[in-house]
N, CA, C and O of each residue as an XYZ file, in Angstrom:
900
protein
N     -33.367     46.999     13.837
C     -32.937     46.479     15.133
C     -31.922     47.426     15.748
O     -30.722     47.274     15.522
N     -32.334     48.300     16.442
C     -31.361     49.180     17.240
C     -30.634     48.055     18.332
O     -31.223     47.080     18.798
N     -29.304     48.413     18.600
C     -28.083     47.615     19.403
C     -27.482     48.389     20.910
O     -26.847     47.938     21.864
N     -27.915     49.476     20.654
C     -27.012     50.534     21.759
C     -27.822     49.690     22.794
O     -28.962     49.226     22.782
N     -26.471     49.665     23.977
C     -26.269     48.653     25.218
C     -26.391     47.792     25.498
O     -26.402     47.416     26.670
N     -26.607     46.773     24.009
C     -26.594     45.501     23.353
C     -24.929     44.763     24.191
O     -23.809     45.227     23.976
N     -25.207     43.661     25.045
C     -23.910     43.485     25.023
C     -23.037     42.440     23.801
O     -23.827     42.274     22.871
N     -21.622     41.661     23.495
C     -21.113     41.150     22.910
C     -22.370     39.939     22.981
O     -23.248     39.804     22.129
N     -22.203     39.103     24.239
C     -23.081     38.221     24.081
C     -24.840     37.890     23.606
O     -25.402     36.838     23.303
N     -25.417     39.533     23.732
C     -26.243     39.370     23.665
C     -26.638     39.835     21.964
O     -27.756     40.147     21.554
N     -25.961     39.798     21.542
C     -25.354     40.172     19.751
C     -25.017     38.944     19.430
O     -25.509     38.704     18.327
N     -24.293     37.841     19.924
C     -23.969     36.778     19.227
C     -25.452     35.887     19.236
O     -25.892     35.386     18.201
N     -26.060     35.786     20.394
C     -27.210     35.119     20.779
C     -28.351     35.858     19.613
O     -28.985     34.985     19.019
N     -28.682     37.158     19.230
C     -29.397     37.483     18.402
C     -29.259     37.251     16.981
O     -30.261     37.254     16.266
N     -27.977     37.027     16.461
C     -27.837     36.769     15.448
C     -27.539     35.391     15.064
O     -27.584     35.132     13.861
N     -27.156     34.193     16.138
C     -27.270     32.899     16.320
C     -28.832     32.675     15.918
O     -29.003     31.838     15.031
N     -29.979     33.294     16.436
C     -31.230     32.852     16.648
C     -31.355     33.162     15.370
O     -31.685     32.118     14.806
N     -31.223     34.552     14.126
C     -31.803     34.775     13.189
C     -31.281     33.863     12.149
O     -31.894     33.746     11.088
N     -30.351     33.306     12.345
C     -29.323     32.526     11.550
C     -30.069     30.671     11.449
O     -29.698     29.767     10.700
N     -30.909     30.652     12.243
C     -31.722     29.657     13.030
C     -30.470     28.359     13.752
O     -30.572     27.135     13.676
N     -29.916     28.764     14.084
C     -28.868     27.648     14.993
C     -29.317     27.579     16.235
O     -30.039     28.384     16.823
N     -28.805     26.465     16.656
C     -29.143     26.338     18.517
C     -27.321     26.693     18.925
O     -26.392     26.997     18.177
N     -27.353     26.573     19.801
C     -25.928     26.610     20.875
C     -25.148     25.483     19.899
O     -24.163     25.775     19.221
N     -25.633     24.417     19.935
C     -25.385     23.615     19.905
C     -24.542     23.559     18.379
O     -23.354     23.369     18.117
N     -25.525     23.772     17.677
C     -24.543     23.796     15.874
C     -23.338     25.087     15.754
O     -22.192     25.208     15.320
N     -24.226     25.815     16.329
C     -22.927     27.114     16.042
C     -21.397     26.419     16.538
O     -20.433     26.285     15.784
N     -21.436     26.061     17.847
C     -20.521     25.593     18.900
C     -19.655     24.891     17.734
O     -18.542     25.320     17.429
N     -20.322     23.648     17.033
C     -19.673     22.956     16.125
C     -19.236     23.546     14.724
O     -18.560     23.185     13.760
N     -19.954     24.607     15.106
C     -18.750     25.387     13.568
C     -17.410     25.864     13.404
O     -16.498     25.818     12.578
N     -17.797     26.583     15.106
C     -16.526     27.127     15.496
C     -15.392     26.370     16.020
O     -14.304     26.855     16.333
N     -15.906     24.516     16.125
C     -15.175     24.263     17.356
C     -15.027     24.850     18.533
O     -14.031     25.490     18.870
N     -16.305     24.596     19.401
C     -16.449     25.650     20.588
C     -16.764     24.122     21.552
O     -16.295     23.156     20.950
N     -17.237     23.852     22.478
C     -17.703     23.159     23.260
C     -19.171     24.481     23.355
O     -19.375     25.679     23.159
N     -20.009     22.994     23.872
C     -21.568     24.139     23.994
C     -21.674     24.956     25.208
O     -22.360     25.974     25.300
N     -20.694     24.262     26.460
C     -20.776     25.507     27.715
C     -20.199     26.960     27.080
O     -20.969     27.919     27.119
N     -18.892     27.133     26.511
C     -18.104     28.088     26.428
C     -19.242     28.660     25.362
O     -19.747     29.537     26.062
N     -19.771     28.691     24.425
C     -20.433     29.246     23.918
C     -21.694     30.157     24.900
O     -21.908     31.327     25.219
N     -22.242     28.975     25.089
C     -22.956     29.628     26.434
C     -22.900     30.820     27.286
O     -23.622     31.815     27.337
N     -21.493     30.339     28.172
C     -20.790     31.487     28.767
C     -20.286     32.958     28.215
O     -19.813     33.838     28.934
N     -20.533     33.060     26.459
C     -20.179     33.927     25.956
C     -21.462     34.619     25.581
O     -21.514     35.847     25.511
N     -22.525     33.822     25.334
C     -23.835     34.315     25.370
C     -24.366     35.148     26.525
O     -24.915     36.225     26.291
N     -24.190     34.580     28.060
C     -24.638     34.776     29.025
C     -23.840     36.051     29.639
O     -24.181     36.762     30.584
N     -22.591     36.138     28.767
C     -21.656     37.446     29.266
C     -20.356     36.741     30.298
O     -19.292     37.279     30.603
N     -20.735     35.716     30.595
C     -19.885     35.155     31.790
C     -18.534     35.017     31.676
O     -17.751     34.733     32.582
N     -18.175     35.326     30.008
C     -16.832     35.226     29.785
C     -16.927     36.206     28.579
O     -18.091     36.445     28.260
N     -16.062     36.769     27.904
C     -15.764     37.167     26.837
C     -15.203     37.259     25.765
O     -14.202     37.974     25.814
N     -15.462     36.763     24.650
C     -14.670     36.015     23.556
C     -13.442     36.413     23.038
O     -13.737     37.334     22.277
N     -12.118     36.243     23.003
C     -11.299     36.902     22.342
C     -11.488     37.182     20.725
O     -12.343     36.625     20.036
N     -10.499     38.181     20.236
C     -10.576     38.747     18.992
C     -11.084     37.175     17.841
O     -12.197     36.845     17.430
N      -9.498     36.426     17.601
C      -9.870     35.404     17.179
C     -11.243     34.661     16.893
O     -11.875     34.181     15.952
N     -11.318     34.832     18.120
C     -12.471     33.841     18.488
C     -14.100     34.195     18.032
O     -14.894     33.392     17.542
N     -14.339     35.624     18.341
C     -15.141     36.676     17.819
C     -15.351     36.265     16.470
O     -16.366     35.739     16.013
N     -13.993     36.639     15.707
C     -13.832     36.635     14.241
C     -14.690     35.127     13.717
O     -15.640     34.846     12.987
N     -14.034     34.650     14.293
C     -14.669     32.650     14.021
C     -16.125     33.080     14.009
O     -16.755     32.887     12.969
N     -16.843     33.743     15.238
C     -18.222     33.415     15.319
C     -18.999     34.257     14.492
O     -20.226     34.170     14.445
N     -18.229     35.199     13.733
C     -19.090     35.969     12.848
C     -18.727     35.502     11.603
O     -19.526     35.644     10.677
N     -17.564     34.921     11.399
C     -17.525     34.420      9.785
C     -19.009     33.085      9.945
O     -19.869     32.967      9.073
N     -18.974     32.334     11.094
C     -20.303     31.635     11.086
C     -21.498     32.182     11.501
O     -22.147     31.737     12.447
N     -21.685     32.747     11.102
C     -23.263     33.646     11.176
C     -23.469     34.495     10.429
O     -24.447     35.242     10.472
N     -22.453     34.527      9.502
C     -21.913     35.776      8.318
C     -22.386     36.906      8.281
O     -23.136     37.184      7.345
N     -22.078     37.904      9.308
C     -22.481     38.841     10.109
C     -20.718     39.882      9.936
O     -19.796     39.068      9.985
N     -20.299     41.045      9.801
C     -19.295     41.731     10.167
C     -18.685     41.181     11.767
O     -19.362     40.615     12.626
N     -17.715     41.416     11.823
C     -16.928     41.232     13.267
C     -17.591     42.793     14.177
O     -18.083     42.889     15.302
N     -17.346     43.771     13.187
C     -18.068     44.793     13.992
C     -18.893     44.434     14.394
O     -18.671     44.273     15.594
N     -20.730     43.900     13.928
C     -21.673     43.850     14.179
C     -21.727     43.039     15.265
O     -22.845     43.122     15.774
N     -20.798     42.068     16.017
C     -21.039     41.813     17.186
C     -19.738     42.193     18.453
O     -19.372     41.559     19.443
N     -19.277     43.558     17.849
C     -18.421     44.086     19.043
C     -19.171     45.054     19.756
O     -19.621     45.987     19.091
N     -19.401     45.023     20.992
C     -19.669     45.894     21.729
C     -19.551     47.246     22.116
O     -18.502     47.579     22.669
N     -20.790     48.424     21.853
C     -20.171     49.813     21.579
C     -21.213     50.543     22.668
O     -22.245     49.928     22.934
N     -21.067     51.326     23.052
C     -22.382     52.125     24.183
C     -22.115     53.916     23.748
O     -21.464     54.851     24.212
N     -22.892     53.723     22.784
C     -23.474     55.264     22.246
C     -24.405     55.812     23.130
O     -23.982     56.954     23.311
N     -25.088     55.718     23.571
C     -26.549     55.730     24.639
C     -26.239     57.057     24.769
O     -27.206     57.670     24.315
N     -25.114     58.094     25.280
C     -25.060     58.396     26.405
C     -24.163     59.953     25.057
O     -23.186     59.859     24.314
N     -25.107     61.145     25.328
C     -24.986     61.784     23.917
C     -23.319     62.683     24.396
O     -22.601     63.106     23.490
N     -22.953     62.842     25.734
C     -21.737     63.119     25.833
C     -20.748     62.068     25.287
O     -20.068     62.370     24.305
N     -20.649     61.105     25.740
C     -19.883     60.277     25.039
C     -19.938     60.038     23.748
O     -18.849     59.653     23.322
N     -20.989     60.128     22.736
C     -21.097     60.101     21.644
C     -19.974     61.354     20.978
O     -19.003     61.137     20.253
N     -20.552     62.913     21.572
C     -19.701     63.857     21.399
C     -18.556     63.538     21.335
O     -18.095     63.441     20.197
N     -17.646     63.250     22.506
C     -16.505     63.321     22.922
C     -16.089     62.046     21.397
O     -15.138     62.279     20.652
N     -16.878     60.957     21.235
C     -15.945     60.076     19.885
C     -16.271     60.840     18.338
O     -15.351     60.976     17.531
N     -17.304     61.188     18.110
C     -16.889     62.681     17.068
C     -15.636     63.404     17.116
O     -14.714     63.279     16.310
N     -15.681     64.305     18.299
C     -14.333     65.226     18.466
C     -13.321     64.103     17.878
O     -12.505     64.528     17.060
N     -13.277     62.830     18.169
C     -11.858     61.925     17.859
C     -11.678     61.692     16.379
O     -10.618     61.521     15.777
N     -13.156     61.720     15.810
C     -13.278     61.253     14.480
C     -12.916     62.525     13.747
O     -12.418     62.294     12.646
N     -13.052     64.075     14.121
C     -12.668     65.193     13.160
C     -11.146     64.928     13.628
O     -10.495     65.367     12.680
N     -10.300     64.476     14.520
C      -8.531     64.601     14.924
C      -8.413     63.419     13.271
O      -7.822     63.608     12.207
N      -9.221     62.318     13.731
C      -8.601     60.617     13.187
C      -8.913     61.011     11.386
O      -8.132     60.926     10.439
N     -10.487     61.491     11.426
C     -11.034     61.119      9.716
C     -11.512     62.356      9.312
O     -12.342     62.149      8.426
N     -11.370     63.764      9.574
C     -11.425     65.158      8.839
C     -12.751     65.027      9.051
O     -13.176     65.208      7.910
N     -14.139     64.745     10.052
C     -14.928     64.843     10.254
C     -15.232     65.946     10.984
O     -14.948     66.131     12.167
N     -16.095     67.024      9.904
C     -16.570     68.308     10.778
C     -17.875     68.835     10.542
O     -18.547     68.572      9.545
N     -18.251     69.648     11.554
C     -19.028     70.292     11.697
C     -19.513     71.151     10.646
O     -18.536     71.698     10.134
N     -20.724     71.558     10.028
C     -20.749     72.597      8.847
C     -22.504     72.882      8.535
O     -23.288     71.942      8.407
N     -22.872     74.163      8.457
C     -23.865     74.161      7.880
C     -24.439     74.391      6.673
O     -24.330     75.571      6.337
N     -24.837     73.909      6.132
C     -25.300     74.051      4.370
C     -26.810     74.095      3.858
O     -27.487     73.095      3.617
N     -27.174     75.260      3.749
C     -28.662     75.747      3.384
C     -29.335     75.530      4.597
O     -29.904     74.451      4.764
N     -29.354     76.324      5.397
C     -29.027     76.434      6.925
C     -29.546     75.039      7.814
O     -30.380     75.019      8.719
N     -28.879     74.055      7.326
C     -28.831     72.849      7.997
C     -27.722     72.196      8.479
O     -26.891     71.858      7.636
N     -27.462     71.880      9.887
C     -26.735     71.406     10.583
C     -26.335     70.020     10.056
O     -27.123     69.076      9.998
N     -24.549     69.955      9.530
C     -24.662     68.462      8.878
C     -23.209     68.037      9.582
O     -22.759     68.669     10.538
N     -22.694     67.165      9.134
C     -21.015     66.632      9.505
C     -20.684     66.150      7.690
O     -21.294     65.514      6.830
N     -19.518     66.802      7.773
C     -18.980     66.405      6.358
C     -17.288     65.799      6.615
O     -16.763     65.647      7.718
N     -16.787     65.580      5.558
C     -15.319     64.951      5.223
C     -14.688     66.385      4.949
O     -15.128     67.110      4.057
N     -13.711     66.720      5.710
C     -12.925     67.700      4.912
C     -11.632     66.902      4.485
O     -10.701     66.741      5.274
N     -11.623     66.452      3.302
C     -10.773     65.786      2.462
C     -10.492     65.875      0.868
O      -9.858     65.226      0.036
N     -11.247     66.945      0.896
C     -11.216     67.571     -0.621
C     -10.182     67.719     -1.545
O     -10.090     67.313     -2.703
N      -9.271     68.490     -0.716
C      -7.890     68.768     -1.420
C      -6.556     67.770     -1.381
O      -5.457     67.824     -1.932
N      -7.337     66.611     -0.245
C      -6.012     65.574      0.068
C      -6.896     64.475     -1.044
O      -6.380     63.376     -1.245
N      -8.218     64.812     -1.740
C      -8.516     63.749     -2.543
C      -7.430     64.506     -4.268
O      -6.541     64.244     -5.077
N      -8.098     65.179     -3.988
C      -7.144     65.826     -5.598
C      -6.051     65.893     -5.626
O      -5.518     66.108     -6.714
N      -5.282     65.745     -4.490
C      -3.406     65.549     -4.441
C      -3.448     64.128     -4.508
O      -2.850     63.799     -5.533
N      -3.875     63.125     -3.895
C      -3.585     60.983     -3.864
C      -4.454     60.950     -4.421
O      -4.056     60.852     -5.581
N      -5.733     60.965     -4.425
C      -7.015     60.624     -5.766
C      -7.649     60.125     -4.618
O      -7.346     60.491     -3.483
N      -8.732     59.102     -4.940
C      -9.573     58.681     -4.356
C      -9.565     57.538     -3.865
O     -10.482     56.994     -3.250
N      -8.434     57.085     -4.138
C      -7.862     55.331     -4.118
C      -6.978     55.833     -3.108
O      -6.060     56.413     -3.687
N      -6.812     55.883     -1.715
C      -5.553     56.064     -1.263
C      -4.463     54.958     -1.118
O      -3.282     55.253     -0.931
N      -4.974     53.478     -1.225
C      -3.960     52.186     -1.455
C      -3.640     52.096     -2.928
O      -2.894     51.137     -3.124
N      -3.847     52.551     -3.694
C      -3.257     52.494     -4.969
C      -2.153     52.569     -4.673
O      -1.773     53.250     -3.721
N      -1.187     51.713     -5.614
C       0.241     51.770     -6.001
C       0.872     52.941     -6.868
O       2.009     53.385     -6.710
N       0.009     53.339     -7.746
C       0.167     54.490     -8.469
C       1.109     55.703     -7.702
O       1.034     55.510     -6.488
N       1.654     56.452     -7.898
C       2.554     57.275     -7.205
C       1.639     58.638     -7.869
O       1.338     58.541     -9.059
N       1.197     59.902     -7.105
C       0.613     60.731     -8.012
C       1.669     61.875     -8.436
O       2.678     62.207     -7.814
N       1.219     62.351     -9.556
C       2.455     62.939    -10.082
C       2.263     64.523     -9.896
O       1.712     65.298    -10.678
N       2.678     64.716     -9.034
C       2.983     66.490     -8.330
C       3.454     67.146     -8.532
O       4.551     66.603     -8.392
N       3.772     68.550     -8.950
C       4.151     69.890     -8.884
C       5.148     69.675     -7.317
O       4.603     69.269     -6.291
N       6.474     69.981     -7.369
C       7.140     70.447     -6.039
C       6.216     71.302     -4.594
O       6.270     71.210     -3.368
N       5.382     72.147     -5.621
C       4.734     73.106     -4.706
C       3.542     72.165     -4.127
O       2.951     72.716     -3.199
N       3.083     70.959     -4.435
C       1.550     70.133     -4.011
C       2.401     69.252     -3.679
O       1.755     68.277     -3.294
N       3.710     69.011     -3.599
C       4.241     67.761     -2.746
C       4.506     68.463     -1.136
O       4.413     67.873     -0.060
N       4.855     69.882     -1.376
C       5.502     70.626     -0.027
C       3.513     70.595      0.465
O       3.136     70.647      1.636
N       2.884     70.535     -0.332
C       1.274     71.011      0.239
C       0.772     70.025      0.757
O       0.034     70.291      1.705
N       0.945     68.359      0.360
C       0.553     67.259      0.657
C       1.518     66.969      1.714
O       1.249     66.070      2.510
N       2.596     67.613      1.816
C       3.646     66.795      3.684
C       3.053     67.501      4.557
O       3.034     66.881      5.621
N       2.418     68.779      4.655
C       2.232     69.729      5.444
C       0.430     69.069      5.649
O      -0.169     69.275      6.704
N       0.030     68.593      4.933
C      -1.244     67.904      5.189
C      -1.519     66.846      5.962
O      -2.494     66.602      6.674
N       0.102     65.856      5.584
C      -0.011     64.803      6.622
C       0.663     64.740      7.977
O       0.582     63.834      8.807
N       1.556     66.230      8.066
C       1.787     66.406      9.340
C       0.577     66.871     10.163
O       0.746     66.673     11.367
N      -0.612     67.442      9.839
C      -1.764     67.708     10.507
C      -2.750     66.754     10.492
O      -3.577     66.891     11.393
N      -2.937     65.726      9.663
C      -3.893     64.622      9.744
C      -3.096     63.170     10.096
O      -2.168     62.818      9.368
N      -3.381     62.608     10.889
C      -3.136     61.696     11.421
C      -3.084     60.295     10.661
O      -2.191     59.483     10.903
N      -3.994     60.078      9.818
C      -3.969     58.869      9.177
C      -5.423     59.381      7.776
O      -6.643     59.253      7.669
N      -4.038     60.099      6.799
C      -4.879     60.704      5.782
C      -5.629     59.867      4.965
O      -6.638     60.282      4.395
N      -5.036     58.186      4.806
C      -5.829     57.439      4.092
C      -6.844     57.125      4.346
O      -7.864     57.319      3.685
N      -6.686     56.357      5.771
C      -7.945     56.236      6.259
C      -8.942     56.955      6.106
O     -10.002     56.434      5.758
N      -8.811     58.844      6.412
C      -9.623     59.593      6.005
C     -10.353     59.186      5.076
O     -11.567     59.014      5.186
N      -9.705     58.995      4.088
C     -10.770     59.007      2.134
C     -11.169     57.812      2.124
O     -11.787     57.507      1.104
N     -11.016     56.845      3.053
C     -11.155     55.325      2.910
C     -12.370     55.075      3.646
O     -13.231     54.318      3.198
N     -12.507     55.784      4.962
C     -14.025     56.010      5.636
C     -14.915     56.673      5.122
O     -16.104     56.401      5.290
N     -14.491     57.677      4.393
C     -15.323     58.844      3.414
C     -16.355     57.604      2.510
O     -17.530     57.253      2.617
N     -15.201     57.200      1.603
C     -15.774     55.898      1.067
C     -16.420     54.654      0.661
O     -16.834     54.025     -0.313
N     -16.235     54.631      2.396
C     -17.359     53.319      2.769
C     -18.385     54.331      3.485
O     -19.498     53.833      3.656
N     -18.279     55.245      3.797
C     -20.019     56.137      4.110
C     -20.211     56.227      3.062
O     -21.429     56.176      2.892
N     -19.641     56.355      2.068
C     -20.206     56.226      0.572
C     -21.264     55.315      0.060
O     -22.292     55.388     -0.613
N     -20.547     54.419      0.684
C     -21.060     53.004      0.611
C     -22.520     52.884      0.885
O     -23.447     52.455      0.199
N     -22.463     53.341      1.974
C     -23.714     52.957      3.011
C     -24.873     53.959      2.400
O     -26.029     53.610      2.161
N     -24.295     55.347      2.187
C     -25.167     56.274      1.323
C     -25.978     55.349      0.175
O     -27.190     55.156      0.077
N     -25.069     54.934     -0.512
C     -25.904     53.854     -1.584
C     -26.986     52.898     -1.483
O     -28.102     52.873     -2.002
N     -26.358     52.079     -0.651
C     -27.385     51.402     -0.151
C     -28.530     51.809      0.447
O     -29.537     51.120      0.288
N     -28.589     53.116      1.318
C     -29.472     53.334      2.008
C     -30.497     54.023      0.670
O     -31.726     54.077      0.689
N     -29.419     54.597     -0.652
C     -30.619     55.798     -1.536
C     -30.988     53.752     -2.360
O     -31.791     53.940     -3.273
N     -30.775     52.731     -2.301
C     -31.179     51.484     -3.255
C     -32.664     51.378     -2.045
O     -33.833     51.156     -2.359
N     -32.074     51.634     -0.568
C     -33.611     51.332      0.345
C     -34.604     52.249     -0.019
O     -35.733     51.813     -0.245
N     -34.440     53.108     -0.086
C     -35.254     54.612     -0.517
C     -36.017     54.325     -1.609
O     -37.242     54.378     -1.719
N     -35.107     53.985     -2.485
C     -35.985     54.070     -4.274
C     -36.397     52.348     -4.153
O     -36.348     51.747     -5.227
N     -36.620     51.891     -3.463
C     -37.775     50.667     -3.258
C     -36.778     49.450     -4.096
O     -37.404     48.589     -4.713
N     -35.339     49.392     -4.113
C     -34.833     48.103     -5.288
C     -33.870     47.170     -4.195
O     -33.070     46.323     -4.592
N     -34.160     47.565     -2.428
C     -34.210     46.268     -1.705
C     -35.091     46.992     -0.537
O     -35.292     48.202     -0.424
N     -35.536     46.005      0.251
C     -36.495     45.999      1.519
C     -35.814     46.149      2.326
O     -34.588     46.186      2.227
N     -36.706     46.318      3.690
C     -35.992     47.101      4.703
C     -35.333     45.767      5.145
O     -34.124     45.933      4.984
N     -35.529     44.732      5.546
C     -34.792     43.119      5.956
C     -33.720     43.277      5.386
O     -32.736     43.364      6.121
N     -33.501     43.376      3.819
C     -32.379     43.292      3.062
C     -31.115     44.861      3.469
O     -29.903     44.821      3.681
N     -31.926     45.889      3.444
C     -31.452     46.827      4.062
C     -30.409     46.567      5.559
O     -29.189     46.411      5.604
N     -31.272     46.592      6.532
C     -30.946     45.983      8.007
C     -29.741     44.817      7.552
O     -28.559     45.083      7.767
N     -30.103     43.628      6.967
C     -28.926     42.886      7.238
C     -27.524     43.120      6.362
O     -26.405     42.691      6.643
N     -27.903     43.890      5.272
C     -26.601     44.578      4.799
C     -25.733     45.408      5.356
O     -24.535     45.177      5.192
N     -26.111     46.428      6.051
C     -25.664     47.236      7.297
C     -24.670     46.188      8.402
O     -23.642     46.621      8.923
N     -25.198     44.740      8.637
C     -24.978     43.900      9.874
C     -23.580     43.469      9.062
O     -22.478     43.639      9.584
N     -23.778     42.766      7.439
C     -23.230     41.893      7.197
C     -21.820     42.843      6.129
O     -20.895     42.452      5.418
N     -22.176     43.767      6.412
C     -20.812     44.980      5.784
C     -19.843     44.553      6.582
O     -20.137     43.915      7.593
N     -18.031     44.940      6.141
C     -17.898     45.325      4.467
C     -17.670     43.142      4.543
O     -16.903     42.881      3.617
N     -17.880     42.446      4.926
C     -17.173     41.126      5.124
C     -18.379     40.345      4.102
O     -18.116     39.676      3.102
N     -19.620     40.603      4.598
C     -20.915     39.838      3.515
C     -21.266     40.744      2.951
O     -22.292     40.116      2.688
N     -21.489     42.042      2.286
C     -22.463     42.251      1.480
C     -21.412     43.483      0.965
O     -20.279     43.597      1.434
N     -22.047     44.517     -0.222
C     -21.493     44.885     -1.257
C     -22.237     45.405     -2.117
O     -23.321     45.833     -1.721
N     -21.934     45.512     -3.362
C     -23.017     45.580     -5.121
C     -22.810     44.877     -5.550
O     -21.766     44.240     -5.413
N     -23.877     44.594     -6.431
C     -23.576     43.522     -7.727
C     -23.668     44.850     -9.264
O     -23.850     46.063     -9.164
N     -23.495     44.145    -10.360
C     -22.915     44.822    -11.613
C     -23.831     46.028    -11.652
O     -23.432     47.116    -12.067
N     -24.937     45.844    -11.259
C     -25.968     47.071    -11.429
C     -25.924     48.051     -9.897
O     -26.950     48.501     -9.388
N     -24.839     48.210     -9.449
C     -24.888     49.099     -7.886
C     -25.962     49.231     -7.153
O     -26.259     50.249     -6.527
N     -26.995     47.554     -7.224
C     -27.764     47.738     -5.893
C     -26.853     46.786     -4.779
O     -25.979     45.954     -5.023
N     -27.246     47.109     -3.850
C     -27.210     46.416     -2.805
C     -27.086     45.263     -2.350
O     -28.186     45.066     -1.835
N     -26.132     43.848     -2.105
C     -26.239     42.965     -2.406
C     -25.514     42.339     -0.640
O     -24.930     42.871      0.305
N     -26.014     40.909     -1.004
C     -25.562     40.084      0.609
C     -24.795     38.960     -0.046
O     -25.381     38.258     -0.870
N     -23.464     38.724      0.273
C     -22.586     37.401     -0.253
C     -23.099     36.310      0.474
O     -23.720     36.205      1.532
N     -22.467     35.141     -0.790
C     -22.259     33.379      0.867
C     -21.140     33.730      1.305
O     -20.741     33.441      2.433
N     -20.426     34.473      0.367
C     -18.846     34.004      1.292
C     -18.559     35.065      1.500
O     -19.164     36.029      1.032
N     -17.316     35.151      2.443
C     -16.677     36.117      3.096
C     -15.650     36.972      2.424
O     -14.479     36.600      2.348
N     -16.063     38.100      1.941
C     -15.393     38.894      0.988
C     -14.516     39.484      1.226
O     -13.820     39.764      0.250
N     -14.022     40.029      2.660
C     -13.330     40.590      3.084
C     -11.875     40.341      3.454
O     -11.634     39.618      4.420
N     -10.749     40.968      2.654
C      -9.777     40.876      2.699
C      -8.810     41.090      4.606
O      -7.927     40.474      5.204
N      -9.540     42.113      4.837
C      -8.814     42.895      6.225
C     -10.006     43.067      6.828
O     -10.635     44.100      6.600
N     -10.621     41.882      7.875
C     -11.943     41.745      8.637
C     -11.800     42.159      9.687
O     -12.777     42.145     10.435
N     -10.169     42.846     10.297
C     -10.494     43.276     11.570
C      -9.197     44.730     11.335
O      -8.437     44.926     10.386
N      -9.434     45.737     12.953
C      -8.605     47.135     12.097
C      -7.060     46.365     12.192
O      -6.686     45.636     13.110
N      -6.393     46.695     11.141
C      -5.133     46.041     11.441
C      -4.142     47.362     11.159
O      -4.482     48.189     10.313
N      -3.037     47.499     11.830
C      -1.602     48.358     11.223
C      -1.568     48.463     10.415
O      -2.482     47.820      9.900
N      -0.796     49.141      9.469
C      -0.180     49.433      8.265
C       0.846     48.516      8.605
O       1.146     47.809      7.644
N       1.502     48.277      9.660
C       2.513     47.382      8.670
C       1.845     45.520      8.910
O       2.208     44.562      8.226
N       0.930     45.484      9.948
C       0.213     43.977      9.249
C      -0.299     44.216      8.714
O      -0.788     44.918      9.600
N      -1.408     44.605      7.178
C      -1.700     45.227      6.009
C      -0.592     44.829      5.216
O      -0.532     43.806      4.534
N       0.432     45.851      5.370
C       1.497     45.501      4.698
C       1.921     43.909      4.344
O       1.986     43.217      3.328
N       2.172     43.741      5.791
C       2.895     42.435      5.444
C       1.843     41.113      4.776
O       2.323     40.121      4.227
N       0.453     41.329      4.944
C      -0.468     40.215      4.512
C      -0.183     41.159      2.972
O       0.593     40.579      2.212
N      -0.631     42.291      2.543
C       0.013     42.376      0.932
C       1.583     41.773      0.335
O       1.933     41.454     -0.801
N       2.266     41.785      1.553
C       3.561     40.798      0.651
C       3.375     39.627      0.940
O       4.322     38.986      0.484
N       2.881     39.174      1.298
C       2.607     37.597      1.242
C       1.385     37.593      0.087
O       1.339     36.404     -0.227
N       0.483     38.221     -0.623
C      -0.003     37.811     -1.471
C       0.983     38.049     -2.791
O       1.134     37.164     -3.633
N       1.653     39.377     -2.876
C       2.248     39.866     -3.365
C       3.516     38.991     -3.894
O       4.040     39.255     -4.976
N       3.966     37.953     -3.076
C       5.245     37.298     -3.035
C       4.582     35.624     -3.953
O       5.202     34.931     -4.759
N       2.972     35.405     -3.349
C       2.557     34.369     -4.232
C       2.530     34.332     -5.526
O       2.835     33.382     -6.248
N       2.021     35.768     -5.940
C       1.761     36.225     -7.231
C       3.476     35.843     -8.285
O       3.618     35.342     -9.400
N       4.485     36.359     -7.287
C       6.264     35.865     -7.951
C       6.539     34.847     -8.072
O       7.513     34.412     -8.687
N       5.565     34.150     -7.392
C       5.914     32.692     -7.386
C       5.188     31.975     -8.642
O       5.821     31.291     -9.446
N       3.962     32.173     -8.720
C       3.322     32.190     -9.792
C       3.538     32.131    -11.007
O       3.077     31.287    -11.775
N       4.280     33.054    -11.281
C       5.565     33.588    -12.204
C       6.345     32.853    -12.516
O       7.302     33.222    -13.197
């Protein structure tokens, strides 16, 4: 199911229908009234964040998968690349003379590892601590880097589990929809779709809200104690 110039509403309405709901039940999941739903279908209004969030935890679909994006248009596509080599070390490169986009994050993986939220502190040479400040004065948000690397990781997987025939293209397609919030691996690293909502941080949040939802779990755990 290609989406480009798909609007918000017309994403909630497609995945309402595959979900088999009318207006009518969804409305009552969310606590919606059935016009306002409507009106969000029809475009006539537009759902806030919140509200969004509500309608995809009920249709158990990603919040991405029904935000609105317009790739169509291959300059504009360009121009959000260029943002993604500033934001996530995404570049240009050819390898066995094929035109590809890679992670340049190589050396900021072997200085923090591969976990960049680990608590772990990594243990450096003076000379790879002066090498790792001088890294994050040029990259903008180095975690993120290895953290997107990661979840294309992700998707790599799943897509080589579609390839070698151990899920279908349906199962494929709605894993893609229902990432990272419904779906995942199970013990054997195929490809898998949750009931429930797995996702810790379902929408982009700060580092310091991140933060602060880790000390509030963080502070339960003392309590616990």
């Amino acid at each position: 199911m290609l989406f480009l110039g798909y609007s918000t509403g017309m994403r909630i309405r497609y995945f309402r229908k595959k979900a088999g709901l009318t207006q009518k039940e969804l409305a009552e999941k969310i606590g919606l009234s059935d016009s306002a739903l409507r009106n969000y279908e029809l475009g006539n209004r537009k759902p806030d964040r919140d509200t969004l969030t509500c309608i995809a935890d009920a249709l158990q679909v990603s919040y991405y998968a029904l935000s609105m994006y317009d790739m169509s248009e291959i300059n504009r596509t360009l121009h959000f690349l260029f943002e993604m080599e500033e934001m996530y070390q995404l570049k240009p490169d050819v390898i066995d003379g094929e035109l590809v986009l890679r992670f340049d994050t190589k050396r900021l993986r072997e200085l923090i590892g591969d976990d960049p939220f680990t608590s772990e502190e990594p243990k450096l040479t003076e000379a790879e601590k002066q090498e790792l400040n001088e890294l994050f004065e040029k990259i903008p948000a180095p975690a993120a880097a290895i953290d997107l690397e990661n979840n294309i990781g992700n998707w790599y997987d799943a897509y080589t589990d579609y390839r070698e025939g151990l899920i279908d293209q349906d199962t494929y397609e709605d894993w893609k929809f229902k990432y990272p919030a419904f779906a995942g691996f199970d013990e054997n690293d195929v490809a898998v779709i949750f009931d429930e909502n797995q996702s810790l941080f379902p929408l982009d949040l700060s580092e310091e809200e991140q933060e602060a939802i880790w000390g509030e779990y963080e502070g339960d755990e003392e309590d616990e104690e």
